[in-house]
N, C-alpha and C positions, 0 to 999 in steps of 0.2 A: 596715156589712159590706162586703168589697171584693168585688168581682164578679169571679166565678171562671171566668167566658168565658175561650176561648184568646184570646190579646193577637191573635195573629195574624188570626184570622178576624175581629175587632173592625175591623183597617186591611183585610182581602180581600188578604191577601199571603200566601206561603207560609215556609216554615220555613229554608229557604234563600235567602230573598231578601238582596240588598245597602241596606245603609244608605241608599244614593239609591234604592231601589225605596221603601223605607219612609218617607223622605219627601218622594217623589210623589205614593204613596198617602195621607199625612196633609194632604200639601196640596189634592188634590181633593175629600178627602171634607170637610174645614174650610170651605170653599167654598161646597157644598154645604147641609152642616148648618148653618152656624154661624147664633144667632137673631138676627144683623140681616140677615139675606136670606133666612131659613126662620121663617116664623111658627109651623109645628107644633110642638106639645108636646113630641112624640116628637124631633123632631129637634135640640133641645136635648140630650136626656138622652142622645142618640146622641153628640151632638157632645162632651158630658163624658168619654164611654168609648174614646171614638176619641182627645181627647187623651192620657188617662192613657195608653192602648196606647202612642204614640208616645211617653213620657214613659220608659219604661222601654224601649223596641225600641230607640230614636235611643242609648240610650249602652252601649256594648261590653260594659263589665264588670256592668249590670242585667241585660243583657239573654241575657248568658254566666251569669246566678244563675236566671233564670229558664227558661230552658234546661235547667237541671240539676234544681232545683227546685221546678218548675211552679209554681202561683198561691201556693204554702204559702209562699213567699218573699215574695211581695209586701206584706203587713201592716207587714212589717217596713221595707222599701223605700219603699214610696209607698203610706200608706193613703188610698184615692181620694177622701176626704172633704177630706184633708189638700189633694192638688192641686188641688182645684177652690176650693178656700177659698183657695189661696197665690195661683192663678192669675185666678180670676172673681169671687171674693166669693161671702159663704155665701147673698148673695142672687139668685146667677147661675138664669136660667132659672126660676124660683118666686116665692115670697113671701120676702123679707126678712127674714130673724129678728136683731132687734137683740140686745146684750148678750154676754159673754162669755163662749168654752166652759168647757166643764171642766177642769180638770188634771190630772187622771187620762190617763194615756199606756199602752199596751201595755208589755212589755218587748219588746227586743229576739229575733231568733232566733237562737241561736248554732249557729255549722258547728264540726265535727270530724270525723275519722277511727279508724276502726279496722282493724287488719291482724287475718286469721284464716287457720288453716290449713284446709285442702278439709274436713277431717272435722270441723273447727267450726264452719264453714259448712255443713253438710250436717244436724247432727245438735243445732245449737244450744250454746250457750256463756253463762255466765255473765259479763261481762268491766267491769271499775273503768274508766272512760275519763275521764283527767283534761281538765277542760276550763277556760278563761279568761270569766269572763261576768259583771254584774254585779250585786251585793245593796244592799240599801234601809241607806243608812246611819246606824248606831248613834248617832252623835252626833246629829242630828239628827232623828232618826226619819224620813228622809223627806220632811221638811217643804221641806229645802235652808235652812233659816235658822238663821245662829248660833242656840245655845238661849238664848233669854230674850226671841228677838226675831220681830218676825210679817211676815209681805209687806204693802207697803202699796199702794194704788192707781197706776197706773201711771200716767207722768205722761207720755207718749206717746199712749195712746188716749185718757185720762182714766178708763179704767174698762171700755171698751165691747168690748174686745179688737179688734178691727177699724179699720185705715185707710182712707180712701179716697183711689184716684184716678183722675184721667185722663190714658189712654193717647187716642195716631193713630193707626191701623192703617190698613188696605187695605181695611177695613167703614167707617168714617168715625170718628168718636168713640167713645169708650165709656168709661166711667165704672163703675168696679170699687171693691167692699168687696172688702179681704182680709184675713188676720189679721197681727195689729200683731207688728212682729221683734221689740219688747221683751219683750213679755209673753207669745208666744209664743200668744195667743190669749185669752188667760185672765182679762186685765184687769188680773191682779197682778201685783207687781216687788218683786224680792227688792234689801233694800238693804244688808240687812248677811247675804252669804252665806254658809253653814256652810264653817268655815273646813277641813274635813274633806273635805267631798265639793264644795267651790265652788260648791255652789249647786245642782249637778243631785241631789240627795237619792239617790246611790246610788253606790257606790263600787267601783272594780274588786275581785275576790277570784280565788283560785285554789283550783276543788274538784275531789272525784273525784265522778264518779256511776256509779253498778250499775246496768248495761242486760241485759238479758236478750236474746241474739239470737235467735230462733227462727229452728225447723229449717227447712231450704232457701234462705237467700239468698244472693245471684250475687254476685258480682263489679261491680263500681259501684252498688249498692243503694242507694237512701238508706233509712234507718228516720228516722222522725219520731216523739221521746219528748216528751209534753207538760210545758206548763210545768216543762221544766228549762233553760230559756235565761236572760235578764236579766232581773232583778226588775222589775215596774211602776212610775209615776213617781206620784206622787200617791194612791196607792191602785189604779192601776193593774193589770190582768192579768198573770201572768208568763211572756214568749214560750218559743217551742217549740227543744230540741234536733234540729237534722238530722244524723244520723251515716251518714259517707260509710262503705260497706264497701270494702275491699280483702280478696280473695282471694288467697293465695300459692298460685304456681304446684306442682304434687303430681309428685314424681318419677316417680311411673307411668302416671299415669291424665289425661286431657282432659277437661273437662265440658262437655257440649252440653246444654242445656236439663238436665233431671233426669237423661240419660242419663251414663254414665263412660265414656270409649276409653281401650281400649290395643290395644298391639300385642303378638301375641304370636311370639313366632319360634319354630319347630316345626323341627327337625333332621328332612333330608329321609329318613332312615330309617324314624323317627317317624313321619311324615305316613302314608308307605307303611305300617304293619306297623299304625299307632294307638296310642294312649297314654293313661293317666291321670296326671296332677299336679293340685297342690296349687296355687291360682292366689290372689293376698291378695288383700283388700279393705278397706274401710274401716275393720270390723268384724273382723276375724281374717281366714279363708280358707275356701277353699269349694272342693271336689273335683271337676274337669273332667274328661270322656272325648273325647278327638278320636278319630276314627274312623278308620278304615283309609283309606288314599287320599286323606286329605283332602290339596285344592289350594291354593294361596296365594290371600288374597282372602277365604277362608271368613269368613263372624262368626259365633261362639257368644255365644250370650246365656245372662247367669244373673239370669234376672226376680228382679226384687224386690230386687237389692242396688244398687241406685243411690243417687243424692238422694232424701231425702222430699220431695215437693211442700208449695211453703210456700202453709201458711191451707187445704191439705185434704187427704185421707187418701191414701194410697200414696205408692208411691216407681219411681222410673223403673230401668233395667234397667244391668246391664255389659256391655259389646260387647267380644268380644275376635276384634278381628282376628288370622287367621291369615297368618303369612309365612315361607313353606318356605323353609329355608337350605340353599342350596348350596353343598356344600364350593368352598373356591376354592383348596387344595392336599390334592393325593393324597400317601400314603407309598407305598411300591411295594406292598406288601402290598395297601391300599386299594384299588391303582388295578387291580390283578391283579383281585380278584372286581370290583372296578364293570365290566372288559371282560369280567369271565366273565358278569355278571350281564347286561349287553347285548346275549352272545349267547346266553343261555338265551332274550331278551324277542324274538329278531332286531333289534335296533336296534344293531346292529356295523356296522360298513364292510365285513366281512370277511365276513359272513353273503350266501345267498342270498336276493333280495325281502328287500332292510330296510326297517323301517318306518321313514319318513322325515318327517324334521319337515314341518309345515304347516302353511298359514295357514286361518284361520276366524275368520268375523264376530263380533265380540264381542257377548256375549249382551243385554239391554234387557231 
């Protein structure tokens, strides 16, 4: 099972470190741990995690999947059984287990995208997403060997799946089992390979799958749909779809968290005298009262017509900002009462004591 610790806190580095932060930190904790200068038990199995961490941080584009991700990527990348067998031998830190693994392999994980509009996102969507992944091939079942023919003993390990050697390091000698590149571990070698799928028992195809979106997801989502990714190698498990969400942007409305903005622009008559209209939403429309005098700035809220919150009940609110529009041409007609109407308020030039504009602290 791969251990699902953050990579990061495994090296004590943070999420924005630099590639030389990350292997500084692999090289003192290596140092450290490593079991020819730490005879603890513990700082073995440390010293495995701290490699694998730095296995996958040290290269851009692992480390840019796990980023995105999180640990659901890494089965597929670097199962940590895998590294420690390529790098130490399966007999690193423990007891020795001679003989060959299994061949049975995971499938891989497959990435896709889907595009949705606010109210598909909001409310949930049925949607076909065709995706590129691969199935256990027909001709062969599987197997990777022309039909009629079987895998024979590898003639590299002899059988045992595992090499040995020895490496120099900066610890003195060491002398590592790892699993043999022929046989891939397994002990077996394919010699007459299915001429279909060459050998890897599984073939590319191109399918649609039916995801169901459930209501409320954001903009960069990933959902993860099980075993719909690449078929298993051997009898293998079949890895997991990750589908990226993309939200398209909504002619009217912002989304913050469950919430919806808009703005609303109020004719500054309106503001003054108050109004009722008909304001849309997601769902049809919903009947707003602005009030007398309202000022620029104002929010009205219409609870309950937002986003549903995804995985539990309710939905977040509409804000509709107010923004009193001020004509920016008078007709003479117009401009006649806007100066009658100035000086019924005294706010004329011409009036005695006009009220005069002012400054004041803005409110907190």
């Amino acid at each position: 099972m791969a251990d699902t610790r953050d990579l990061y806190e495994v090296l004590g580095v943070g999420r924005a470190a630099s590639t030389d932060d990350i292997k500084k930190a692999y090289r003192r904790l290596a140092r450290e741990l490593h079991p020819d200068v730490n005879g603890d038990p513990e700082a073995g199995e440390r010293f495995k995690r701290v490699t694998a961490a730095y296995e996958v941080l040290s290269d851009p584009a692992k480390r840019r999947q796990y980023d995105t991700f999180g640990s659901q990527a890494i089965p597929d990348l670097f199962p940590f059984s895998d590294i420690f067998d390529a790098f130490f031998g399966s007999g690193f830190g423990g007891v020795r287990t001679r003989g060959p693994r299994t061949s049975a392999r995971r499938g891989g994980d497959v990435f896709a995208q889907v595009s949705l509009t606010l109210e598909e996102a909001a409310f949930g969507v049925k949607r076909e997403v065709p995706i590129q992944s691969l199935e256990t091939c027909a001709r062969c079942a599987g197997t990777g060997c022309e039909p009629g023919t079987f895998p024979t003993r590898c003639g590299r390990c002899g059988g045992a799946g595992e090499v040995q050697d020895v490496q120099r390091s900066l610890f003195g000698t060491i002398m590592t089992a790892r699993a043999c590149s022929t046989c891939r571990g397994t002990g077996q070698e394919i010699r007459n390979p299915c001429t279909e799928c060459r050998g890897d028992g599984r073939v590319p195809r191109s399918q649609v799958v039916t995801v169901e979106i459930p209501a409320g997801v954001s903009d960069g989502m990933a959902l993860r749909i099980s075993a719909a990714g690449d078929s298993g190698k051997q009898g293998g498990s079949v890895g997991d779809l990750f589908l990226g969400v993309a939200v398209e942007p909504h002619p009217l409305y912002e989304r913050r968290g469950s919430d919806l903005i808009t703005v609303l622009d109020v004719p500054m008559t309106q503001a003054a005298l108050g109004m009722e209209l008909e304001v849309p939403t997601l769902e049809g429309s919903d009947r707003v009262k602005i009030a007398p005098g309202t000022q620029s700035g104002t929010v009205v809220r219409l609870r309950g017509k937002g986003v549903p919150h995804l995985g539990r009940r309710g939905r977040g609110d509409v804000l509709l900002h107010v923004q009193v529009a001020t004509p920016e041409r008078l007709r003479k007609q117009e401009r006649t009462l806007m100066e009658r109407l100035a000086e019924i308020r005294r706010e004329g030039p011409g009036t005695r004591e006009p009220v005069a504009a002012r400054l004041r602290r803005p409110e907190t």
